[in-house]
TORPAZA-243766 format. One record per atom (N, C-alpha, C): x, y, z negated; residue in three letters; atom name. Coordinates in steps of 0.001 Angstrom, whole numbers, plus 500000, padded with zeros to 6 digits. Atoms other than C-alpha are relative to their C-alpha. Layout:
// residues N
<site x="X" y="Y" z="Z" code="ALA" site="CA"/>
...
// end
This chain:
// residues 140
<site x="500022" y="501286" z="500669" code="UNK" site="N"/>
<site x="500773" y="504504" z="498865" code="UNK" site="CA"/>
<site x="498567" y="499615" z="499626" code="UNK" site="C"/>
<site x="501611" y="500320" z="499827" code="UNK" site="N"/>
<site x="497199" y="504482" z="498022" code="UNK" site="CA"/>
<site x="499269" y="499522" z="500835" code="UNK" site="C"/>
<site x="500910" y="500498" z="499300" code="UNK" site="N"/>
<site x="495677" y="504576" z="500644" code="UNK" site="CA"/>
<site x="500462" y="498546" z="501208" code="UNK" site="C"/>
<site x="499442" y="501633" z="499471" code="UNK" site="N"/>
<site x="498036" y="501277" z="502038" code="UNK" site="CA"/>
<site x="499073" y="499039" z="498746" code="UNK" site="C"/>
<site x="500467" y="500621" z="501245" code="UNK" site="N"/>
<site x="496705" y="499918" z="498632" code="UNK" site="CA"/>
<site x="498248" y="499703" z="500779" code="UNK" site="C"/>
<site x="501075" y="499977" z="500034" code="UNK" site="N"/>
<site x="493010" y="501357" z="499419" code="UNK" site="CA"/>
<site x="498975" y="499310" z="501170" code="UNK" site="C"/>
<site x="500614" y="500007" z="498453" code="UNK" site="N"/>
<site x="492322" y="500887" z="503109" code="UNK" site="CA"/>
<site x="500951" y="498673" z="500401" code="UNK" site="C"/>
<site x="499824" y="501097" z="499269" code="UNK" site="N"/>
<site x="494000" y="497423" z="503901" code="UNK" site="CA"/>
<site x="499969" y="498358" z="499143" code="UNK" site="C"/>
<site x="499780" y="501214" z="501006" code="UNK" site="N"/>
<site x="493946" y="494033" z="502771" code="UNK" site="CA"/>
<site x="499955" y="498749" z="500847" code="UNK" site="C"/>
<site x="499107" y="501346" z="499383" code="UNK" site="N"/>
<site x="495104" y="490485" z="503865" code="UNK" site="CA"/>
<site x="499056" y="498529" z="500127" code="UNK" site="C"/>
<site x="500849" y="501068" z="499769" code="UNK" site="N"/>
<site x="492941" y="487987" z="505579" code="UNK" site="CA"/>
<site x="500866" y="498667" z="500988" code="UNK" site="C"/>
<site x="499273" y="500792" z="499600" code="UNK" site="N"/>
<site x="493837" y="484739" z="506942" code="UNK" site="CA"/>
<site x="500150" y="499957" z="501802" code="UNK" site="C"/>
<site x="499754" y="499708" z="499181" code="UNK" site="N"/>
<site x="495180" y="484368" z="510242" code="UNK" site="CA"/>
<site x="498999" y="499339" z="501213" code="UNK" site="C"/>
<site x="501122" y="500750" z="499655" code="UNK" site="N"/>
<site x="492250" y="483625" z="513118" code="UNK" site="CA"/>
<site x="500597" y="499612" z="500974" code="UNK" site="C"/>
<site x="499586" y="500744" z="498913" code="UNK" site="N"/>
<site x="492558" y="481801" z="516055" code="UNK" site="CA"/>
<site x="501180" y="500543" z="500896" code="UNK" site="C"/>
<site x="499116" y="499416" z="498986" code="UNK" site="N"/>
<site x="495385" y="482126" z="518474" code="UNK" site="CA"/>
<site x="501460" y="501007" z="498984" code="UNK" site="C"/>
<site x="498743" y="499366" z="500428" code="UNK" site="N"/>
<site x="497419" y="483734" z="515518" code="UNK" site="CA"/>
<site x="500732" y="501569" z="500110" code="UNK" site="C"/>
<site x="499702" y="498841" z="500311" code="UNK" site="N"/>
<site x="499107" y="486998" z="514902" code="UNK" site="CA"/>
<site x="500623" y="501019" z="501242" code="UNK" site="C"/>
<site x="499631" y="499274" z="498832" code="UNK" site="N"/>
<site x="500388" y="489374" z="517851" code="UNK" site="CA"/>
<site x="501278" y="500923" z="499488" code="UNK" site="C"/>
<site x="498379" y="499016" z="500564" code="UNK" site="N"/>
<site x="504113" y="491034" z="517675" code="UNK" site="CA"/>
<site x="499659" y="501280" z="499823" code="UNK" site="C"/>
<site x="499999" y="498549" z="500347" code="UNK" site="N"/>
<site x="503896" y="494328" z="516233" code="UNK" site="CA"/>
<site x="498671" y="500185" z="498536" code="UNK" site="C"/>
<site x="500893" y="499976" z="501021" code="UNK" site="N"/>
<site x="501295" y="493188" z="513461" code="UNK" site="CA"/>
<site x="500238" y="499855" z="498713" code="UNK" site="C"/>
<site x="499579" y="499999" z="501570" code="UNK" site="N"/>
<site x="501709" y="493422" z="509686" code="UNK" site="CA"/>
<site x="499290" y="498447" z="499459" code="UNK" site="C"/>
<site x="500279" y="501157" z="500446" code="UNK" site="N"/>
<site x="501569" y="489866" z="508423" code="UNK" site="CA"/>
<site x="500929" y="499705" z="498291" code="UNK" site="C"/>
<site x="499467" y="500422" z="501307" code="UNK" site="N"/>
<site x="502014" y="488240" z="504678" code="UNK" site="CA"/>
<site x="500185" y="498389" z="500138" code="UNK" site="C"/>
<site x="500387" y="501553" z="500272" code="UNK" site="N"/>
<site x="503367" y="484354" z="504428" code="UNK" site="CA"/>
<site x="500486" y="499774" z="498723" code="UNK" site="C"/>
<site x="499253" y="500664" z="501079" code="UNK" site="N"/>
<site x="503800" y="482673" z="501327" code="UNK" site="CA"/>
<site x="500759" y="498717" z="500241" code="UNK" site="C"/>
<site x="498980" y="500874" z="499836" code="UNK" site="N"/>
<site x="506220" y="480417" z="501198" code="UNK" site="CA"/>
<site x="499659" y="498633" z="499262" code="UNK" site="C"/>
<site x="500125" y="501088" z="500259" code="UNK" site="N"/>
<site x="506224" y="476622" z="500573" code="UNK" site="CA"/>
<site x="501096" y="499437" z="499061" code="UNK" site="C"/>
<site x="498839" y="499936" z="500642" code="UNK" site="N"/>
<site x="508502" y="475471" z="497568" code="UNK" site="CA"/>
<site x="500947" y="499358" z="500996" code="UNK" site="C"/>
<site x="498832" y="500439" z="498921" code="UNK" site="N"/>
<site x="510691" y="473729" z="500554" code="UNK" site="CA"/>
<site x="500668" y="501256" z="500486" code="UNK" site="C"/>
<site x="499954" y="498925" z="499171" code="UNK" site="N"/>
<site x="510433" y="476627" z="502586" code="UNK" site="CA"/>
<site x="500925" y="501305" z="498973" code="UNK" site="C"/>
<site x="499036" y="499046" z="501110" code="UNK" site="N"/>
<site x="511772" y="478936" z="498803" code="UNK" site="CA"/>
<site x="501529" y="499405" z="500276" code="UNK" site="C"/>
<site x="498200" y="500824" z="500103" code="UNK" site="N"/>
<site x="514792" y="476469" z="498888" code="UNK" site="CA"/>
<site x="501028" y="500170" z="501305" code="UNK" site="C"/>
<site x="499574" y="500149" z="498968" code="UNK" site="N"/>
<site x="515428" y="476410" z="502227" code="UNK" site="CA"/>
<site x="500713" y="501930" z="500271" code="UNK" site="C"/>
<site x="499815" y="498682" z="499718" code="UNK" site="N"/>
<site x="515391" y="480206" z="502792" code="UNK" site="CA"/>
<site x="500705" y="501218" z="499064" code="UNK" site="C"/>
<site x="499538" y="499437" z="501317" code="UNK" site="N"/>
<site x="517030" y="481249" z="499448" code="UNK" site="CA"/>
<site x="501036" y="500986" z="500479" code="UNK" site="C"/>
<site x="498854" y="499099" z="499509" code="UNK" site="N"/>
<site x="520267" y="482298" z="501287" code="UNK" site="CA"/>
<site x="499905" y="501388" z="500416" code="UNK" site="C"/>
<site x="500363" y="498470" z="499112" code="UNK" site="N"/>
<site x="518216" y="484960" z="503463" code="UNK" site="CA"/>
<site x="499424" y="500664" z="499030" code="UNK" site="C"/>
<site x="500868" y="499510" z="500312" code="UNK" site="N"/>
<site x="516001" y="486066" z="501378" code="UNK" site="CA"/>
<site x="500320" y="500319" z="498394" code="UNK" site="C"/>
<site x="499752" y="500047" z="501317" code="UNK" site="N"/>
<site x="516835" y="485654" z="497791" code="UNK" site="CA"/>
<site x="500084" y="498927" z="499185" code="UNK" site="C"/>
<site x="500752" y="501154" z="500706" code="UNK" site="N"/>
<site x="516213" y="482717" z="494991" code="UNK" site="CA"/>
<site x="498887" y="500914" z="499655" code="UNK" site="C"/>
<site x="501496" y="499411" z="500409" code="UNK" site="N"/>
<site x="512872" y="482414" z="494401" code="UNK" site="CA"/>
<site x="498663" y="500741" z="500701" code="UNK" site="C"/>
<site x="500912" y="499029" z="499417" code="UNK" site="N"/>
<site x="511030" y="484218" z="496732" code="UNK" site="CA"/>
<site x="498920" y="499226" z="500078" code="UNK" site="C"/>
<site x="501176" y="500077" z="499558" code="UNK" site="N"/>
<site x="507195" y="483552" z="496875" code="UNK" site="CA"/>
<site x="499120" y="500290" z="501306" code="UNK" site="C"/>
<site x="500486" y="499173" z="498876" code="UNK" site="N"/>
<site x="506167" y="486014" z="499417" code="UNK" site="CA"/>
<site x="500839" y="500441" z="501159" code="UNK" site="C"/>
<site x="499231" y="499539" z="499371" code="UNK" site="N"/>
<site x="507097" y="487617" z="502488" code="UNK" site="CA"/>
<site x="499196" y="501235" z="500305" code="UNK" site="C"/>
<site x="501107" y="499166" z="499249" code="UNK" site="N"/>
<site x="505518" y="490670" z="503724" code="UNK" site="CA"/>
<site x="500945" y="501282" z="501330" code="UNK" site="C"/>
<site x="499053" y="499282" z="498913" code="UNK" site="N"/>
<site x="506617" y="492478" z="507352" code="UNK" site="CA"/>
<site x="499332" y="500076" z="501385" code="UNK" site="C"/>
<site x="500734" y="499944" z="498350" code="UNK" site="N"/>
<site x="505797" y="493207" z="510908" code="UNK" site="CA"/>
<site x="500662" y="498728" z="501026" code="UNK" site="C"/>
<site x="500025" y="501255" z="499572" code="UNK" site="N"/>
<site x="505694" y="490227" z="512676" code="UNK" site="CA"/>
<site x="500836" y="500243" z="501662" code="UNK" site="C"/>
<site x="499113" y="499429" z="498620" code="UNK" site="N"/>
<site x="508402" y="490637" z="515962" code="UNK" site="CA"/>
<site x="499584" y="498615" z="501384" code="UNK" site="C"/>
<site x="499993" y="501140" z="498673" code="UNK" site="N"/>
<site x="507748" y="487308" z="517937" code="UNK" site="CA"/>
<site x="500304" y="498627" z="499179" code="UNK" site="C"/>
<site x="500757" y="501663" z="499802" code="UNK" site="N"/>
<site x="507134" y="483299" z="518092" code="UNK" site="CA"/>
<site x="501614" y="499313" z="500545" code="UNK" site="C"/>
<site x="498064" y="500705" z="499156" code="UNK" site="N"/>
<site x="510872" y="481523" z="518531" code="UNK" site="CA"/>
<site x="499842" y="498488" z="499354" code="UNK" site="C"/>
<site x="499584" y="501412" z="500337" code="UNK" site="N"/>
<site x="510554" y="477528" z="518502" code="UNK" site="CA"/>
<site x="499203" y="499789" z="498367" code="UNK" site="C"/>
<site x="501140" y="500378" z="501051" code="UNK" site="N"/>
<site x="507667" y="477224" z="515923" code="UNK" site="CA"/>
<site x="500706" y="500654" z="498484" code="UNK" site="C"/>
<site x="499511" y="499179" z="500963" code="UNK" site="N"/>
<site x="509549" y="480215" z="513714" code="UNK" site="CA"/>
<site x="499425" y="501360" z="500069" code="UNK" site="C"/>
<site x="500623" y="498773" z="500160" code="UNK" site="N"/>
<site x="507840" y="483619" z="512835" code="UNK" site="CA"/>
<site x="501118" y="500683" z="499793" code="UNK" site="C"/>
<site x="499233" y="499466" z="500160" code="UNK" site="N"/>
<site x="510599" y="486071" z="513126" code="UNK" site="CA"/>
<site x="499537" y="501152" z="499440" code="UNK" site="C"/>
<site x="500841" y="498305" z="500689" code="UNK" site="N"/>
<site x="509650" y="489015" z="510903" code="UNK" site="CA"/>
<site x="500519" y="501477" z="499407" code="UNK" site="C"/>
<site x="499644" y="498794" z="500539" code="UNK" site="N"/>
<site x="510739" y="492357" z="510061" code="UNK" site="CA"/>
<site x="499463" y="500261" z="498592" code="UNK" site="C"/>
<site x="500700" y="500370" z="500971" code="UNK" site="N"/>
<site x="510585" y="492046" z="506734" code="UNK" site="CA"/>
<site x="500215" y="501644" z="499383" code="UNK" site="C"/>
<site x="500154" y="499085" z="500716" code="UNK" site="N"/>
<site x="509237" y="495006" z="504527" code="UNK" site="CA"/>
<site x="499804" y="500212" z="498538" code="UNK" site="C"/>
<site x="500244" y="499844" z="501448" code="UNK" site="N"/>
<site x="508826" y="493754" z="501208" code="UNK" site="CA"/>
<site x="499795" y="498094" z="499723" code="UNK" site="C"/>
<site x="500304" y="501228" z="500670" code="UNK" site="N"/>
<site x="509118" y="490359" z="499104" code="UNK" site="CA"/>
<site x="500077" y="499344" z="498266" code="UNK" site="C"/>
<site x="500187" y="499937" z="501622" code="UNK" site="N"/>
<site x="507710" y="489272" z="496117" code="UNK" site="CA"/>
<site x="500435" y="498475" z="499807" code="UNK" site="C"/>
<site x="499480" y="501030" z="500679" code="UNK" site="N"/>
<site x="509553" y="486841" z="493912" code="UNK" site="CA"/>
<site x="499945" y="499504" z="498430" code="UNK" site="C"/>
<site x="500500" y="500381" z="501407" code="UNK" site="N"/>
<site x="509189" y="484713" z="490874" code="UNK" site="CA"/>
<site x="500116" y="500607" z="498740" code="UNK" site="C"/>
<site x="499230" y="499514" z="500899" code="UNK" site="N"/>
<site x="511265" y="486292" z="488545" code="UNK" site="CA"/>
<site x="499744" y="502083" z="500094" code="UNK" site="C"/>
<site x="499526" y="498972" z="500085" code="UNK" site="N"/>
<site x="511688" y="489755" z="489290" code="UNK" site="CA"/>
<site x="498639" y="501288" z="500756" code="UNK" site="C"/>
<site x="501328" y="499314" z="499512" code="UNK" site="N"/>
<site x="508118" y="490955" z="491175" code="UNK" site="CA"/>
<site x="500680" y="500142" z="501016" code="UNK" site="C"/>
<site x="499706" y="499750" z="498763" code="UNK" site="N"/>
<site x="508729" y="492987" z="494463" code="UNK" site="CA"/>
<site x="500887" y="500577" z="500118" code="UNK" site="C"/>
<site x="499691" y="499120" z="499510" code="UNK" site="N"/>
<site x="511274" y="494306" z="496186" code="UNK" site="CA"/>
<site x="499764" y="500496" z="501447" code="UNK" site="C"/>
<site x="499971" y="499366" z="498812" code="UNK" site="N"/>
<site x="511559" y="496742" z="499316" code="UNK" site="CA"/>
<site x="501309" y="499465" z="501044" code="UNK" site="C"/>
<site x="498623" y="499872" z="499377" code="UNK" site="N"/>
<site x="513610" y="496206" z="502314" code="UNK" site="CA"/>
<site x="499647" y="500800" z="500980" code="UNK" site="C"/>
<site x="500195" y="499044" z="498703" code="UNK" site="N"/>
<site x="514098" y="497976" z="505464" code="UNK" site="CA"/>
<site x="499971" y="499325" z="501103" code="UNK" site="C"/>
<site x="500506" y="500374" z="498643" code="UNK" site="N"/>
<site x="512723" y="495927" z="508023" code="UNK" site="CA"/>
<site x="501031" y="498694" z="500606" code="UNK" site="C"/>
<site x="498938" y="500804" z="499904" code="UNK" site="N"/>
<site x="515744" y="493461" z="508233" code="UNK" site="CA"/>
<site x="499324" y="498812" z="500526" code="UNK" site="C"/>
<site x="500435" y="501471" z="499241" code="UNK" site="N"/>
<site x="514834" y="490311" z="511161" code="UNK" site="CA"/>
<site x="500428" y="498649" z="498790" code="UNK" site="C"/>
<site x="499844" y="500787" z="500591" code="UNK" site="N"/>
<site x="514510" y="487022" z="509183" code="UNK" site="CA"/>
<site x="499349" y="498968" z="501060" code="UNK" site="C"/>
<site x="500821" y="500671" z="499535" code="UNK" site="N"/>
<site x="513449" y="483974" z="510960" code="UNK" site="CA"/>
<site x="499393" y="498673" z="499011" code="UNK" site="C"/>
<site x="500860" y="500723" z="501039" code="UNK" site="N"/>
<site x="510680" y="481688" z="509065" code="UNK" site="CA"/>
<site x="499449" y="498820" z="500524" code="UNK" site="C"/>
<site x="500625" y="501183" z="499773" code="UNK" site="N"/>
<site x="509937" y="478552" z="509558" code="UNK" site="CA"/>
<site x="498284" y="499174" z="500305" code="UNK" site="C"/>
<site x="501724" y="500291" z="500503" code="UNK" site="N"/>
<site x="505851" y="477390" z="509849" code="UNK" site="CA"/>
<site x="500352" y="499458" z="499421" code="UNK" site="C"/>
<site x="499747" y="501264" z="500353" code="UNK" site="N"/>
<site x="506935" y="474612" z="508601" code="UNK" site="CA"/>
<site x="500390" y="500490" z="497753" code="UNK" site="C"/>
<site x="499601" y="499581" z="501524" code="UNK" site="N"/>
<site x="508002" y="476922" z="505186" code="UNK" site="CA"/>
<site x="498788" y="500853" z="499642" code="UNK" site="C"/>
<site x="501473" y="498993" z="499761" code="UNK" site="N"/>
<site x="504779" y="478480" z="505303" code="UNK" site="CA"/>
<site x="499120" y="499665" z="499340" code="UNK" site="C"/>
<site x="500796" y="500576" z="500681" code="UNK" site="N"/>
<site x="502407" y="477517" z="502522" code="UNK" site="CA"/>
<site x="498392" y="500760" z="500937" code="UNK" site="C"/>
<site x="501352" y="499201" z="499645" code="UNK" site="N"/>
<site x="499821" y="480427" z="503645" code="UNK" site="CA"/>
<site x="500541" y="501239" z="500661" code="UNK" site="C"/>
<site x="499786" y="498554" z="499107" code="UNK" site="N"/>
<site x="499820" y="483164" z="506554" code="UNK" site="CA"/>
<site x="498602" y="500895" z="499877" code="UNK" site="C"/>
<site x="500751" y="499325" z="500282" code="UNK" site="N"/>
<site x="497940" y="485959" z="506302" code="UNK" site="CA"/>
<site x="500005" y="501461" z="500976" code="UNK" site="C"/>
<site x="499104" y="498879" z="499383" code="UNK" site="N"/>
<site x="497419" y="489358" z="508627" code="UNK" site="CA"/>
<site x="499040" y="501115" z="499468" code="UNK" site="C"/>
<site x="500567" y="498993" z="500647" code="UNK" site="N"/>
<site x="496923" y="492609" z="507149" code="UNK" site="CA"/>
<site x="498668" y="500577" z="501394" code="UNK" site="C"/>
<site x="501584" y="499632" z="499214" code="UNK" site="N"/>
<site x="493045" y="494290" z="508804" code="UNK" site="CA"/>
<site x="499927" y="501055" z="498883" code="UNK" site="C"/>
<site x="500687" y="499236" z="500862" code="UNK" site="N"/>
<site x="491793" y="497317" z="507390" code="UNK" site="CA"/>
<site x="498676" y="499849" z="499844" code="UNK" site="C"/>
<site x="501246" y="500167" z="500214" code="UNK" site="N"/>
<site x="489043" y="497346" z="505125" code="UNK" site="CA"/>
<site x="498949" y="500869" z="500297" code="UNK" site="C"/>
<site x="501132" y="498441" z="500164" code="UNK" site="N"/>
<site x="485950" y="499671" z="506003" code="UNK" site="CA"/>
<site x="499581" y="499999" z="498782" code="UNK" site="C"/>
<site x="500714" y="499827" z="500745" code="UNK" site="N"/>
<site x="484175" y="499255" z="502985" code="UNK" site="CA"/>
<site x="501161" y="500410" z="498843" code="UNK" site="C"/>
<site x="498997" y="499594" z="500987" code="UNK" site="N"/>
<site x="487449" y="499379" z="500774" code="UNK" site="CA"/>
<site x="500502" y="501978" z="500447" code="UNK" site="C"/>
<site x="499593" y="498368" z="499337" code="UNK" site="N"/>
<site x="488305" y="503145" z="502963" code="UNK" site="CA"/>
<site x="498867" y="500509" z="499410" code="UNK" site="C"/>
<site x="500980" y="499052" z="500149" code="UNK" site="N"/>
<site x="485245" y="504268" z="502460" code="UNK" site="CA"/>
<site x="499582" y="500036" z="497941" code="UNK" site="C"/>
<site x="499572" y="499402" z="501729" code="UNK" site="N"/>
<site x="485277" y="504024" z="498586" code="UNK" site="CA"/>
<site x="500568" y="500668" z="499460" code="UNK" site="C"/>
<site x="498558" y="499147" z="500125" code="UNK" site="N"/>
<site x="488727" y="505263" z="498391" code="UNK" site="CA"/>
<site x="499362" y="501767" z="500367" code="UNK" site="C"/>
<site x="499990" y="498442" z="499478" code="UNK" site="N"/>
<site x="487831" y="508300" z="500791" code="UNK" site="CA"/>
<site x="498490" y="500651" z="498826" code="UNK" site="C"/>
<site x="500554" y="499760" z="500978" code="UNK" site="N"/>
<site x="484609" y="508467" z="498277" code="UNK" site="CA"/>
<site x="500526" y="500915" z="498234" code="UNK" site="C"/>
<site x="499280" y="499411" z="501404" code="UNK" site="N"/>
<site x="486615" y="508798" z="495095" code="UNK" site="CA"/>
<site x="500895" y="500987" z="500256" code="UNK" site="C"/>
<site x="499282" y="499670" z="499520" code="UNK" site="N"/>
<site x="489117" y="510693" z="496558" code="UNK" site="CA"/>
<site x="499656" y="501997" z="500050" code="UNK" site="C"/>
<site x="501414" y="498313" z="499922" code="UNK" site="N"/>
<site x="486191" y="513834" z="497273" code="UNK" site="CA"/>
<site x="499661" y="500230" z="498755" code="UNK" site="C"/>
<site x="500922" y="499691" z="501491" code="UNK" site="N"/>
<site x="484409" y="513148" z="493975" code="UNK" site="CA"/>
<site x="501410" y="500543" z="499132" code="UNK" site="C"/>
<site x="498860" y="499477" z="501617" code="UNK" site="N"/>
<site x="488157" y="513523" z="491817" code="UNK" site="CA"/>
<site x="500045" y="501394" z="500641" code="UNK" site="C"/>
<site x="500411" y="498408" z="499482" code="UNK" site="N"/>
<site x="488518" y="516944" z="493984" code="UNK" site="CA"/>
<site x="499033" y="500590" z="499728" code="UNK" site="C"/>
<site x="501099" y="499141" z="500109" code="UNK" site="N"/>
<site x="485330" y="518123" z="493747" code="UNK" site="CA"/>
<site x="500061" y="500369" z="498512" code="UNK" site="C"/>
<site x="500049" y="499797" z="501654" code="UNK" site="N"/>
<site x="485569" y="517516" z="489697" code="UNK" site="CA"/>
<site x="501069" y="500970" z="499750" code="UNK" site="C"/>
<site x="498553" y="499321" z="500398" code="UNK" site="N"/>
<site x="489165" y="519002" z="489515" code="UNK" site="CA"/>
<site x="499313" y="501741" z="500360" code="UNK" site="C"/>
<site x="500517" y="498819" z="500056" code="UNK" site="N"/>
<site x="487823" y="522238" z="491317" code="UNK" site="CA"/>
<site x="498783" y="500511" z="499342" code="UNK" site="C"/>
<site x="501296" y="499555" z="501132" code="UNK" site="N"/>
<site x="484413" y="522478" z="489425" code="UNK" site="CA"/>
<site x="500939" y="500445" z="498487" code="UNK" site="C"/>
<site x="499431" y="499979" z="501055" code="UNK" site="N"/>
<site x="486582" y="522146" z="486181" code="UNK" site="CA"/>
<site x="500972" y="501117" z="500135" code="UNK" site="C"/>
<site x="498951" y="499048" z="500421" code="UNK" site="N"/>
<site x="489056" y="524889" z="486733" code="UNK" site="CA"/>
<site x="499381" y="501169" z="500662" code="UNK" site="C"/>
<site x="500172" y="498664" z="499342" code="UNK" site="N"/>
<site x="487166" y="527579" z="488299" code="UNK" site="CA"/>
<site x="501206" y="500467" z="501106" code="UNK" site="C"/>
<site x="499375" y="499622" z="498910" code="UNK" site="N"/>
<site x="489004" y="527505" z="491540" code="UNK" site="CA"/>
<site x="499188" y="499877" z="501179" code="UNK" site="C"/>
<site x="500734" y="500011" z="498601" code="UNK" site="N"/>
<site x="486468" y="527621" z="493883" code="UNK" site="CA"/>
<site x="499909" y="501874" z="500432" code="UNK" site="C"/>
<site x="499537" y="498532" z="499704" code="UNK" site="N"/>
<site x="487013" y="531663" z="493539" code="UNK" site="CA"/>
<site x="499041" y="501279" z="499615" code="UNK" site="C"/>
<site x="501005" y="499376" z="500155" code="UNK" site="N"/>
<site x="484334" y="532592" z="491805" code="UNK" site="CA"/>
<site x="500322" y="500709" z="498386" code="UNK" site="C"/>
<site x="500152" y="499670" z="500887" code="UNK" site="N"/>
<site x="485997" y="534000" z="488624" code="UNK" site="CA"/>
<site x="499952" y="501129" z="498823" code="UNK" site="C"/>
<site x="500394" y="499160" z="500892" code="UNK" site="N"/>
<site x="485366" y="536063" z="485526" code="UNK" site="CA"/>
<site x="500571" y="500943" z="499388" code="UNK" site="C"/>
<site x="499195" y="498606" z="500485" code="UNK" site="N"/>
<site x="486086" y="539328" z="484051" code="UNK" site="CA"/>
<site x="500024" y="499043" z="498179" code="UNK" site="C"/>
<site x="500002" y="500551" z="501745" code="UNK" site="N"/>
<site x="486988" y="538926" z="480332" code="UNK" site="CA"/>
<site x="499428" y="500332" z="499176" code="UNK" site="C"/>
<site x="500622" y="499669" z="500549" code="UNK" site="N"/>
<site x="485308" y="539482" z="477836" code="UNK" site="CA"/>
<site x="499784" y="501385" z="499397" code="UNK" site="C"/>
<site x="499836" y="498071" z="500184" code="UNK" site="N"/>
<site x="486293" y="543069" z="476323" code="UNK" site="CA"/>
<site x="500467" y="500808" z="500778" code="UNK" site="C"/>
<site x="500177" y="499083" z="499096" code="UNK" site="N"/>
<site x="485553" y="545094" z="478821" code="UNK" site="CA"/>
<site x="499840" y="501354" z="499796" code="UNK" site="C"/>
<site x="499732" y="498930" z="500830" code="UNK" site="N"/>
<site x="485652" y="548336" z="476623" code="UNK" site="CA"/>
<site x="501081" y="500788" z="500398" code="UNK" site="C"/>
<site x="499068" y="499380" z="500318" code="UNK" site="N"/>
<site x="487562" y="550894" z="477303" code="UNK" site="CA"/>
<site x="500610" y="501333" z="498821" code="UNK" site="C"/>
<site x="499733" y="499087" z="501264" code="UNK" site="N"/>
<site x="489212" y="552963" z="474546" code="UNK" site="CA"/>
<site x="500143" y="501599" z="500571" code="UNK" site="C"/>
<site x="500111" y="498496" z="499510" code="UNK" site="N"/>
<site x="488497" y="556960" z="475034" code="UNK" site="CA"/>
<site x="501063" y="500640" z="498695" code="UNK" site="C"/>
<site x="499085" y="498388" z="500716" code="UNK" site="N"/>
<site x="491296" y="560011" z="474140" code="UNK" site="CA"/>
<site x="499461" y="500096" z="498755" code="UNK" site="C"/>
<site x="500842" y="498986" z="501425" code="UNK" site="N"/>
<site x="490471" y="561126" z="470531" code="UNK" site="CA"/>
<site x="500307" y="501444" z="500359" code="UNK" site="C"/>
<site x="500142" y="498935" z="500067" code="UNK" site="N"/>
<site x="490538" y="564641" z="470853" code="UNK" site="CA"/>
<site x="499781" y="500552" z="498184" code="UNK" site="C"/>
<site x="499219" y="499494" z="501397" code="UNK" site="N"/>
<site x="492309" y="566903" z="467906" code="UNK" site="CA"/>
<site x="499300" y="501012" z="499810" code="UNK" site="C"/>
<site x="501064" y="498961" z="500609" code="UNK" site="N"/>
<site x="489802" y="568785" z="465908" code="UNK" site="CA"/>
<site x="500792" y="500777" z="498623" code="UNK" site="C"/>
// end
C-alpha cells in the first residue's frame, strides 16, 4: 500500500488518450453522479480502475475503487462499468513518479538503518555487565 501511495500519482490524460490495460482516475460530472448512481452508488465523485476499452464515446472500466461524497472510498473487485465522456468532469492516468520512488525508497533505508542502529541488531552485541564469577568457599 505504500508504495502504490509512494511511487504513483495521477496526471492528466495526453494526447491520443489512455490505452486498455492502463490504470486511469475520472471524476465525475454532477450529470454524469446522477446519471450513473444506479451502477455505481449515490454520490460518487470518483472512479478509479483499469481502463478495458473505448465503446461509442464510453470508457469501460474495471473499476477498483470509488470515492464518494458521503462516505470516502470504497474497494471493489474490478467489476466492468461503462462511463460516459460525456459524465466525465476530469480524466486522469496513473504514471509513476521517479522522484516520489526515490524518496520513498530513501526513507524506507534511513527508517531501517535507524531501527537496526537502535537495537543492536546488526550482531555486534554485549556481554553484561557482571562478569564475576563467584569461587567455592572452602571449609576451614
Amino acid at each position: 500500500m505504500l508504495l502504490n501511495v509512494g511511487c504513483y500519482t495521477y496526471q492528466p490524460f495526453v494526447q491520443g488518450g489512455p490505452q486498455p490495460g492502463q490504470r486511469v482516475a475520472l471524476e465525475l460530472t454532477d450529470q454524469g453522479r446522477a446519471a450513473l448512481g444506479d451502477q455505481l452508488g449515490p454520490g460518487v465523485l470518483s472512479v478509479e480502475g483499469t481502463l478495458q476499452g473505448m465503446q461509442s464515446d464510453q470508457y469501460v472500466v474495471g473499476v477498483s475503487r470509488v470515492t464518494t461524497i458521503s462516505t470516502g472510498t470504497a474497494n471493489w473487485d474490478g467489476e466492468r462499468v461503462r462511463i460516459p465522456v460525456s459524465d466525465v468532469a476530469r480524466s486522469r492516468l496513473r504514471t509513476l513518479s521517479r522522484g516520489r520512488t526515490v524518496l520513498l525508497v530513501g526513507a524506507v533505508v534511513a527508517g531501517l538503518t535507524a531501527f537496526i542502529l537502535t537495537r543492536s541488531l546488526s550482531g555486534g552485541g554485549f556481554l553484561p555487565s557482571d562478569t564475576t564469577s563467584k569461587q567455592p568457599q572452602s571449609g576451614t
